[in-house]
N, C-alpha and C positions, 0 to 999 in steps of 0.2 A: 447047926444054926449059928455058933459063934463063928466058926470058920467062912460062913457067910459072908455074915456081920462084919469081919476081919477085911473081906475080900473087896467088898463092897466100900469101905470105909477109904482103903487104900486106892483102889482108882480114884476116889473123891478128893486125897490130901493134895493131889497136885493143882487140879482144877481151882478148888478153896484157896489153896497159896496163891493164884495167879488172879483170883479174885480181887485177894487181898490185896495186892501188891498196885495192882487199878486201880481201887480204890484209895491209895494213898499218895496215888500219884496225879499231877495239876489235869487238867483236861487237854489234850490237844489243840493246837489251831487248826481249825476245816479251811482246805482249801479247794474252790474250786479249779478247774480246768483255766479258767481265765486267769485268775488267780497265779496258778502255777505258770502258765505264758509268759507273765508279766515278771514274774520273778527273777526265769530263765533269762531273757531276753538282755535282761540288768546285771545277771550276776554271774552266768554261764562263761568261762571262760574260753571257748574257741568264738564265743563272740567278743569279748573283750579285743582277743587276738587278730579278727579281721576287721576291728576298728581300729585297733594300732595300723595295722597294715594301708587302713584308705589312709591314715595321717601321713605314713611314710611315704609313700607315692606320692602326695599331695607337696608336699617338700621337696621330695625328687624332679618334680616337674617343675615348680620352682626354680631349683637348681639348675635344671633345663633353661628358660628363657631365658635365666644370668647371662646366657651366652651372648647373647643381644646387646648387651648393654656395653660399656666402657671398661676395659679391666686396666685399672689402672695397680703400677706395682713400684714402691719407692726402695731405693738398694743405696748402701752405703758399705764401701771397703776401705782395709788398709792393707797396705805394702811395706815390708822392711828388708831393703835392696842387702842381699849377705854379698854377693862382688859385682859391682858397677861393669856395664859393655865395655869394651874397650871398639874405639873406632879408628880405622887406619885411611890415611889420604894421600893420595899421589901428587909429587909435587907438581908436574907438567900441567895441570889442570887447576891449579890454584897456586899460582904464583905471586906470591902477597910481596914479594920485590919491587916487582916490575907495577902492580896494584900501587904500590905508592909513592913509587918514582914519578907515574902519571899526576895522579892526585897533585904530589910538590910541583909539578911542572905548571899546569894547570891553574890550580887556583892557591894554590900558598903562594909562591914567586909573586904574581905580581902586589902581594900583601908586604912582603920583605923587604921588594923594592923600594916602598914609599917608607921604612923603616930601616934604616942601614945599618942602626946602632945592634940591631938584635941579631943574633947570628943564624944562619941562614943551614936548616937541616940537610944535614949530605945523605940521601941513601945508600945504603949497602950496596955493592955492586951484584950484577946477577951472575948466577953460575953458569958453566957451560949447558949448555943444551942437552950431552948428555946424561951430567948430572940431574938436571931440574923434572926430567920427564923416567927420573928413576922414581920408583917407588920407598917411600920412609922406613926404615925399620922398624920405627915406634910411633906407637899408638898411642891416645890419648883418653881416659874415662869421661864418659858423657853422663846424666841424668843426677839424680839427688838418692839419698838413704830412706828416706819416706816419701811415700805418694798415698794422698788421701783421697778420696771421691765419694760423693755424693752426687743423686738423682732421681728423680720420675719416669715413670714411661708409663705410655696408654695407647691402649691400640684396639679396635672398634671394627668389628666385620661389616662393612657394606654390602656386597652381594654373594649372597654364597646359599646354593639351592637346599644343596643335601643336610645343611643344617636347620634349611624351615621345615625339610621335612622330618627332620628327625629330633623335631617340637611337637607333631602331628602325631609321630608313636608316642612321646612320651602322655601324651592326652590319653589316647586307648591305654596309655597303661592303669593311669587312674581311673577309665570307667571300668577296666577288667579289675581294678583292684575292690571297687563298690560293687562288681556284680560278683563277687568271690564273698564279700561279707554277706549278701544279700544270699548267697545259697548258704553261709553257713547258718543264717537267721533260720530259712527255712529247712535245714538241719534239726537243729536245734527245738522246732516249733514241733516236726515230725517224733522225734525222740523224746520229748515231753509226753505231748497226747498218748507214745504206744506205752508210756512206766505211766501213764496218769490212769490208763484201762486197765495196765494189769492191774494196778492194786485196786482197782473195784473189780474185777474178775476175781483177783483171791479174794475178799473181803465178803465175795457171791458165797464161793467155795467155800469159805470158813463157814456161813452161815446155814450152808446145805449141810455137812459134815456136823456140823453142833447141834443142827436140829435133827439130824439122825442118831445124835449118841443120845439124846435127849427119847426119843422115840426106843430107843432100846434099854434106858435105862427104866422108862415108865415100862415096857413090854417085861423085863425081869424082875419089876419091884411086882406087878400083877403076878407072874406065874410063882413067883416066890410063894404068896398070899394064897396062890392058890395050892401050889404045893403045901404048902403048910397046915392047910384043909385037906388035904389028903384027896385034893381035885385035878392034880397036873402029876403026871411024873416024874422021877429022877432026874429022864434023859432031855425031858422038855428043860426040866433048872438046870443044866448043863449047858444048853445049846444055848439059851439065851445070856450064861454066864461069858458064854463064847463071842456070842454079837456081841453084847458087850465091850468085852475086850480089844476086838476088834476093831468099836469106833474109835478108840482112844489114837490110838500113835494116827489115826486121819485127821482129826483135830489138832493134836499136835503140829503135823504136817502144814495143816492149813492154815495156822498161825502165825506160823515158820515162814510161809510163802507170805501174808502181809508182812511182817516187818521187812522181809527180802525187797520186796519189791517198793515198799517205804524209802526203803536205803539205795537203792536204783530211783528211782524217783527226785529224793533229795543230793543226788549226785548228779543229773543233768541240768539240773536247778542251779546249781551252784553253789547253795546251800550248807553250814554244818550236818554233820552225818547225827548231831547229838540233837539236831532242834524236834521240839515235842510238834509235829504235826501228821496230820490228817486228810484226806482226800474226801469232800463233800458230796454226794448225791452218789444214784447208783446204776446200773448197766442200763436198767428199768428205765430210765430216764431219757435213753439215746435211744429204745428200741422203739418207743411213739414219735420218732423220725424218717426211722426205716426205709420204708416204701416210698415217701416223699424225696428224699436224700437220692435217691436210686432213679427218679425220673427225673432230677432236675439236673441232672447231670448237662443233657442234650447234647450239644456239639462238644466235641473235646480237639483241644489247639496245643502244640509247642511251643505256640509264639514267646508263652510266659517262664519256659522251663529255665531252669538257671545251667544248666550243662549247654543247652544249645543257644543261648546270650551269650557264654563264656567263648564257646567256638566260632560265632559270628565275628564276636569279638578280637579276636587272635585270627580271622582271617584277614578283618582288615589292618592289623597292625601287617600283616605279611605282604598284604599290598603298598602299604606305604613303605614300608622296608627294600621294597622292588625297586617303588622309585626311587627311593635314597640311593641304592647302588646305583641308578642310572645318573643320578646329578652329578654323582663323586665326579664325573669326566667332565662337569663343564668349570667353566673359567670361576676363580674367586675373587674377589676386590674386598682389600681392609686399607683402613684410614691409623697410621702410629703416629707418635709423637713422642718424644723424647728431650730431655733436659738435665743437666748433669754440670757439676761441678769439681773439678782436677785441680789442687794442689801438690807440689812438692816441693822438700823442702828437706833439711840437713839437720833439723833440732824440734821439739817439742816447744815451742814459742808461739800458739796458736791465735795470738794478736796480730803476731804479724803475718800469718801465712797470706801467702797471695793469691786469692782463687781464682779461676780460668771456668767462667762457663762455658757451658758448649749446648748446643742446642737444634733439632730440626724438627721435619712436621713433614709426613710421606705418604705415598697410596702406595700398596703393594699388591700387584697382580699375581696371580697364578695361575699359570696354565697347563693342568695336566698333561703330558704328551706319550708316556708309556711306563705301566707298572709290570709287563710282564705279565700282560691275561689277567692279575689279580680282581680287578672289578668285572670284569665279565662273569668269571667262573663266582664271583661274591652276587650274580643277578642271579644266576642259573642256580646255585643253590638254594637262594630264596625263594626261586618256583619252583623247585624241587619239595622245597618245606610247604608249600601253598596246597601241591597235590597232595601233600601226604594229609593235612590238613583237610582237605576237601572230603578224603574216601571215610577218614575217620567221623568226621560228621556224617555222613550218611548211613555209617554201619550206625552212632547213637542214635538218629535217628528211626533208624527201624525197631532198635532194642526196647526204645523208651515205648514206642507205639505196640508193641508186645506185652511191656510191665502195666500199660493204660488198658489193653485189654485184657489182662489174668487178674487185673485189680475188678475190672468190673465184673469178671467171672465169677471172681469172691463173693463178692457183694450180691451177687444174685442169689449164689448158693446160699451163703447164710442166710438172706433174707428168708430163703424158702425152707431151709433150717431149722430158722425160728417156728413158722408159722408152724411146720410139722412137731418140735420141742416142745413148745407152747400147749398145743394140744394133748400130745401126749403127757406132758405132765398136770394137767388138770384130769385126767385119763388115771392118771397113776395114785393123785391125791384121794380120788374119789374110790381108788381099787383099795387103797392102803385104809381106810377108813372102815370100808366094809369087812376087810380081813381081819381088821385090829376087833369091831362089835363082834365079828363074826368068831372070834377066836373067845370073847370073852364068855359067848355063849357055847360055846365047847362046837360050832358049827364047823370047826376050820381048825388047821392043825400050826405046828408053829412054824412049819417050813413056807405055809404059805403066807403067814403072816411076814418072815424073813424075807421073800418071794417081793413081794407088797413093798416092801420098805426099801429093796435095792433096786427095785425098777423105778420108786420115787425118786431114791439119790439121782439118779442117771440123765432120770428127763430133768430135774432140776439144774443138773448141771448141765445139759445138753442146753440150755434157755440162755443160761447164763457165758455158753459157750459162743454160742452163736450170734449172739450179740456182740461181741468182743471180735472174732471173725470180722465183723460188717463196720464196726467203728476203726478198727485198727485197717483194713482195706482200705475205707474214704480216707482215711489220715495219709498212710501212702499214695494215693490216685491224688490228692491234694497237693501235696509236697511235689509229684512227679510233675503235676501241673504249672506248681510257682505262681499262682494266681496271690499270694500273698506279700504284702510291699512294695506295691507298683500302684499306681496312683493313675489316674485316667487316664493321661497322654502315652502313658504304656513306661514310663520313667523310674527309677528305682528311687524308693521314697525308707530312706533305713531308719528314718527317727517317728515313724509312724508308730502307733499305739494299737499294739495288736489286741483283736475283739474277735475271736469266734464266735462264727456265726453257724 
């Protein structure tokens, strides 16, 4: 009897400790399903991450039409001449003799004339001919030891194809940049809802496995009492010592799996792993949906899928990318302008430098006329990338319509699941009942009472199973559909407040 007592006591210290330990600890926050959407959606970090990503595109395109506009760019140099040009001149061609012989002839003389007193410039005589038409030996340095400059320029595309069009990709980059966050939302929405069931699936499980050690520990406190009356035998206080022991590490087990699935939960959330909450309501709750959920399906569309948005998408950046290669060949026209300021100079005296503007204002045309096949073979690649684009859309196409019907398979099955679960375990409640009176009147032995008790865990879990089956199904057929942040005109709406319904 003490070793009983011993035995008895000792399964109980853990249970009692973890009572205890509940008990001392704040309550949970319950959250519902909504609840947890809302969290996610806020704090989840692959959503954070594709709203950086619509910001950065949004910039990028930006940065994009810059191209339109004026780029003006202002430069300032200097120069410090280490050895001056030397420049050499033939005399035959510049004969500054004969230059000024003219000149005195010209117009001094008759000046001289009417002055007699002032004496009258003789020039140098000229050289022979074939001296004059030799070339100098020496040369003479030209320019100054500094030159400074200063200016503007701006220059402005007027017509030029392949760059309106390639304002047109950067647009589809920004709608594929919002239709990439808008699947991770609906990522995000899906991965929620299936850790939001599991942990009311285990929280089922914990409660089916607790109210079995419970059924086993009343079924061994009975035979005990009756043993002890000398109305059960040995081997009946052994076997139920047995069940007993048995429910233990299930419960355990099933405990293990809520906080498991807590901690999965609160990690798509976004969530600390240390915050004290809880998941409100129970499987019970979605299974008086069931059958309704299941026909209200009706028609099912890709229209809304975020895979085949993204690939519409990216087809026609491909088309526009076609035509960009084909404009590259036609003519470009821009509008520059230019202005600028040259000094130079022999000292650092910058009062007095003399500055020398300079300045114009131009159209500059282009006319491609041959790269060597480069833009042709830059077309044909990008139809190249179009078909390849096209077949992969249509192999997802087929896939997704494959995952939309193995979803609604699910959903059927489990429904039908349930209804068979369901029954069977009201079936099993009412077996276990009668085997439990039936045993206490010596009518029934204890294997059938054991009998009773594990065909109850089974269908209870089979209820709670099948429900989980049918919620976690429509979560996926949901998700696969995208019917979620799109707003009537069929538009992607990312700042909408999501409500399951």
């Amino acid at each position: 009897m003490r070793k009983t007592i011993s035995l008895v006591v000792l399964f109980f210290l853990p249970l009692l400790a973890f009572a205890q330990a509940a008990d001392t600890t704040a309550a949970p926050t319950l959250l519902s399903l909504e609840d947890a959407l809302r969290i996610a959606l806020s704090e989840n970090a692959t959503v954070k991450v594709a709203d950086k990503e619509v910001e950065r595109t949004g910039y990028a395109r930006k940065g994009t039409y810059s191209a339109l506009y004026p780029q003006i760019n202002g430069s300032a140099s200097y120069q410090r001449t280490i050895k001056k040009q030397v420049m050499y001149m033939d005399g035959g061609g510049f004969d500054m003799s004969s230059m000024f012989a003219e000149t005195l002839t010209n117009y001094l003389l008759p000046l001289y004339e009417q002055h007699p007193d002032v004496p009258f410039p003789t020039p140098a005589p000229s050289k022979p001919e074939d001296e004059t038409s030799s070339s100098s030996g020496e040369g003479f340095s030209v320019g100054r030891w500094n030159t400074w400059s200063a200016g503007i320029s701006a220059s402005m595309p007027l017509i030029n194809a392949q760059l309106w069009k390639n304002l047109r990709i950067s647009d589809k980059d920004v709608e594929l940049a919002v239709e990439k966050a808008r699947s991770s939302r609906l990522e995000t929405v899906g991965q929620v809802k299936q850790a939001f069931f599991a942990c009311l699936l285990a929280r089922e499980a914990f409660a089916v496995y607790k109210s079995a050690y419970e059924n086993a520990l009343e079924n061994f406190n009975q035979i005990q009492r009756r043993y002890n009356a000398q109305r059960a035998s040995e081997l009946d206080l052994t076997r139920a010592k047995t069940t007993l022991a048995n429910a233990i590490p299930n419960v355990y087990d099933a405990e293990s799996s809520v906080l498991l699935t807590l901690w999965q939960l609160k990690a798509v959330m976004g969530v600390s792993l240390d915050e004290n909450i809880d998941v409100a309501g129970s499987l019970d709750d979605y299974a008086q949906h069931m059958l309704y959920d299941l026909h209200e399906t009706g028609e099912l569309s890709l229209e809304n899928n975020s895979t085949m948005r993204q690939l519409a998408l990216q087809a026609e950046q491909l088309a526009e990318a076609i035509n960009a290669q084909r404009y590259a060949s036609l003519p470009t026209l821009s509008l520059s302008f230019n202005y600028s300021l040259n000094a130079m100079t022999n000292d650092f005296v910058f009062s007095q430098f003399k500055w020398s503007p300079y300045s114009f204002v131009g159209l500059n045309l282009s006319i491609p006329i041959f790269a060597g096949g480069q833009r042709t073979n830059a077309v044909r690649q990008a139809r190249v990338q179009a078909q390849e684009l096209d077949i992969q859309r249509t192999n997802t196409e087929r896939q997704l319509k494959i995952a939309i019907r193995q979803y609604l398979n699910q959903m059927e099955t489990a429904m039908k699941s349930y209804s068979s679960a369901y029954s069977a375990a009201g079936t099993a409640q009412k077996a276990y009942d009668i085997a439990s009176k039936s045993y206490e009147v010596g009518r029934s032995t204890l294997t059938d009472l054991n009998d009773a008790q594990l065909a109850l865990t089974q269908a209870r879990l089979g209820v709670s199973q099948a429900v989980y089956n049918f919620v976690v199904a429509k979560a996926n057929l949901e998700s696969t559909l995208g019917a979620d942040f799109i707003d009537g005109s069929g538009n992607v709406q990312l700042n909408k407040t999501y409500i399951h319904e």
